[in-house]
N, C-alpha and C positions, 0 to 999 in steps of 0.2 A: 320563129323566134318569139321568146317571150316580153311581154314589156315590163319594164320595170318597173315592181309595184310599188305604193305609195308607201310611204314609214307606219302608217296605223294597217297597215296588211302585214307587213313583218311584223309591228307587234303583239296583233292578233295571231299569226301563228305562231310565233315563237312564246308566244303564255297557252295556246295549246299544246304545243310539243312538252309543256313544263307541267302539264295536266292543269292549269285553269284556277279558276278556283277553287277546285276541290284540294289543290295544294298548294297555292300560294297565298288563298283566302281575303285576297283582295281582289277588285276590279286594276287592271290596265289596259289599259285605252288609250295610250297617247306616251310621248317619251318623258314626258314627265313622273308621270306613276310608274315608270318601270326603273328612271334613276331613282324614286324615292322606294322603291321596295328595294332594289338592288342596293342601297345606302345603308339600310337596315337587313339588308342578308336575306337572303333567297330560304324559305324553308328548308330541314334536308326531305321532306317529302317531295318538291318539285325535282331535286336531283335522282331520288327513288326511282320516282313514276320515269325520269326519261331514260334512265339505264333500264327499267325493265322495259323500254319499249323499242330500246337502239341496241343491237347486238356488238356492237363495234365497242361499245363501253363495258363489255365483258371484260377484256386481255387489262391487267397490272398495265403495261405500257400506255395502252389506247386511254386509260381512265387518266394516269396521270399528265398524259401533255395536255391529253382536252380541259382537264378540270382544276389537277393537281392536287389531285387527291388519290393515295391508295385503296386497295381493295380493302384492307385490314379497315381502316376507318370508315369507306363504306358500311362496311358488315357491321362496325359499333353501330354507326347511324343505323340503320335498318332494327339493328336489337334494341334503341332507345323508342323506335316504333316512329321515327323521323320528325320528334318533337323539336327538335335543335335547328341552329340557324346557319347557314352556311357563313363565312369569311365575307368581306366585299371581297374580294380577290376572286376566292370560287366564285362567289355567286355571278360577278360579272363573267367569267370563265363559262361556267355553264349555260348562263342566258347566250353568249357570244356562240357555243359550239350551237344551240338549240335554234339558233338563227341563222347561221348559214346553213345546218344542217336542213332547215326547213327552204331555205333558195337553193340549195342541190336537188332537195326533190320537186318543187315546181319545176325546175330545169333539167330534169332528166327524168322525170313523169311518175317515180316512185320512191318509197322512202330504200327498201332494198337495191335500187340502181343509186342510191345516194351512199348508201354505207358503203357499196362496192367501191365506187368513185374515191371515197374518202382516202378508202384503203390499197388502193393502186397508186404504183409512181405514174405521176402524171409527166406531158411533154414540155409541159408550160412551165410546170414547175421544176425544172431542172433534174427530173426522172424522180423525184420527191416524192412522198408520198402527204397528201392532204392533213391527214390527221398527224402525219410527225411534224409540220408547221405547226400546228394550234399550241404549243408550249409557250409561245412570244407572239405580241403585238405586230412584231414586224412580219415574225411569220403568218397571225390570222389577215394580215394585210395583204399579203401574196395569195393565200387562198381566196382570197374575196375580188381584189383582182383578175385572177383567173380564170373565177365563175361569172365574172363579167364580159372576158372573152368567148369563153363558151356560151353565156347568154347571145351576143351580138354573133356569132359565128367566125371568130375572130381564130382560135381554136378550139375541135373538136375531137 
């Protein structure tokens, strides 16, 4: 069983999963500087980098409940070369999928057993599947829950 790690370990991985500084060009360290970059919108290169690194945010569906954002707009961002800024709405969307995304692979030992996870109905989740929660609050709430069961061994 894993412990649960402190809030400056999620938000160190969860601004690596976002590529870092190389795309959000600031330091985060702490829940502060990630509400205040998230205040002022996520670049679209931190959304870039973590679609080219997560397969699951390939499919029109899978982008829009995680993110809320089409592929069509995707592809603009990509063509303006990811100078633009995401929404708050995205941007907290994004950082929210890039952080449980990053406690499903501590807790399932891979980032590829994490996408799986994502995208299977789970039991817990009422044969749901992970990633069709992330559209609502209440649903990334259910997911996060979840993976707290599975963390404690509550279900597996």
């Amino acid at each position: 069983m894993t412990r649960i790690a402190p809030i400056e370990h999620d938000i160190a991985r969860t601004y690596a999963l976002l590529g870092g500084k190389t795309t959000i060009r600031k330091p985060v360290r702490n829940s502060l500087e990630a509400h205040d970059v998230l205040m002022g919108g996520l670049p679209s290169l931190a959304l870039l980098h973590l679609t080219r690194e997560v397969g699951i945010l390939a499919t029109e569906s899978a982008l829009d409940k995680a993110i809320g954002i089409s592929l069509r707009t995707l592809q603009r961002r990509r063509k303006d070369g990811g100078e633009t800024t995401l929404s708050v709405e995205q941007s907290n969307r994004t950082w929210k999928f890039a952080e449980i995304l990053g406690r499903a692979t501590e807790i399932f030992g891979s980032k590829e057993e994490a996408e799986a996870w994502m995208n299977r109905p789970a039991i817990g989740l009422d044969q749901r599947r992970p990633i069709d929660l992330m559209a609502t609050a209440v649903g990334v709430e259910a997911v996060e829950d979840y993976l707290t069961r599975i963390d404690y061994g509550v279900y597996a």
